[in-house]
C-alpha positions in Angstrom: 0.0 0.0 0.0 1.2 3.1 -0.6 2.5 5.9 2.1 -0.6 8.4 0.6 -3.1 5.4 1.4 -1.6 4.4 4.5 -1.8 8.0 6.3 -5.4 8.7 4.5 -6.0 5.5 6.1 -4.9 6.2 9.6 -6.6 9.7 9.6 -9.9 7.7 8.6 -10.2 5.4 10.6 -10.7 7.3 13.2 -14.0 7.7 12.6 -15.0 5.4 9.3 -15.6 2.3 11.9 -16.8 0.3 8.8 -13.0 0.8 7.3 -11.7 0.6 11.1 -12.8 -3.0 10.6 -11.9 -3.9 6.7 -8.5 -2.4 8.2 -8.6 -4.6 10.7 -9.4 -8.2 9.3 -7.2 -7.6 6.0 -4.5 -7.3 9.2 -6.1 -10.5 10.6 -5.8 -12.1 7.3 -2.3 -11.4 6.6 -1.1 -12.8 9.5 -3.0 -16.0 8.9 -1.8 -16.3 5.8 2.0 -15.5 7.3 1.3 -18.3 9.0 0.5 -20.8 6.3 3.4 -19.4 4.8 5.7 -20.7 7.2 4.6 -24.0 6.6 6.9 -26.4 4.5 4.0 -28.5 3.4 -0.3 -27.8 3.2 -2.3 -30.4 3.7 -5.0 -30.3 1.5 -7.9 -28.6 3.3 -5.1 -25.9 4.5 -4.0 -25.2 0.9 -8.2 -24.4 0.4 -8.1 -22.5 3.3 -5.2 -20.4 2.6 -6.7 -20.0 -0.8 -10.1 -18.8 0.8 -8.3 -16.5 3.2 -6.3 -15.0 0.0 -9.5 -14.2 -1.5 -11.3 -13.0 1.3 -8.3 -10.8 1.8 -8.2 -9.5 -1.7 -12.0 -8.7 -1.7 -11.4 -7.0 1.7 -8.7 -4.9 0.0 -11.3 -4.2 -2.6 -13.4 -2.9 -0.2 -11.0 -0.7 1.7 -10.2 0.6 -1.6 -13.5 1.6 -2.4 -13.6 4.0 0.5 -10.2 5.0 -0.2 -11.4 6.6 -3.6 -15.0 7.8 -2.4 -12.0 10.0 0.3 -9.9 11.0 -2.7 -12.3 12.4 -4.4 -14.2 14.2 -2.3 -13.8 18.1 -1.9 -12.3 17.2 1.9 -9.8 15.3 1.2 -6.7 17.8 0.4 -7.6 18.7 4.3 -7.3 15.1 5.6 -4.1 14.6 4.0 -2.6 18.2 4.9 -2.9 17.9 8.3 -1.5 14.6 8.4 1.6 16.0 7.0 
């Protein structure tokens, strides 16, 4: 992600609870999938979970996203950013 998402991000959250919580389980998922990625060898069902977590995690990213550009484009945004700085 880059640094402009990641501070529109942090100044957001703080009252978008919706993307306090896609923020929060995309967090949740990456470190499940660290996890898995650890591992030398999946079984079967934990390869098609860490492929289910990989696309719940994308489509959370999606989401996060979403609000991210709703944010950009709106006529408030060069504030949120500027007093981030």
């Amino acid at each position: 992600m880059e640094e402009r998402d990641e501070r529109l991000i942090a100044h957001l959250i703080q009252s978008d609870e919706t993307l306090k919580e896609y923020v929060q389980q995309h967090r949740d998922y990456e470190k499940q999938l660290e996890e898995f990625n650890k591992r030398i060898h999946l079984t079967t069902d934990e390869s098609l979970e860490r492929k289910r977590i990989q696309k719940l995690k994308l489509a959370n990213r999606d989401r996060i996203e979403r609000i991210l550009v709703e944010h950009r484009t709106s006529p408030g945004e060069e504030k949120a950013q500027s007093s981030g700085s």
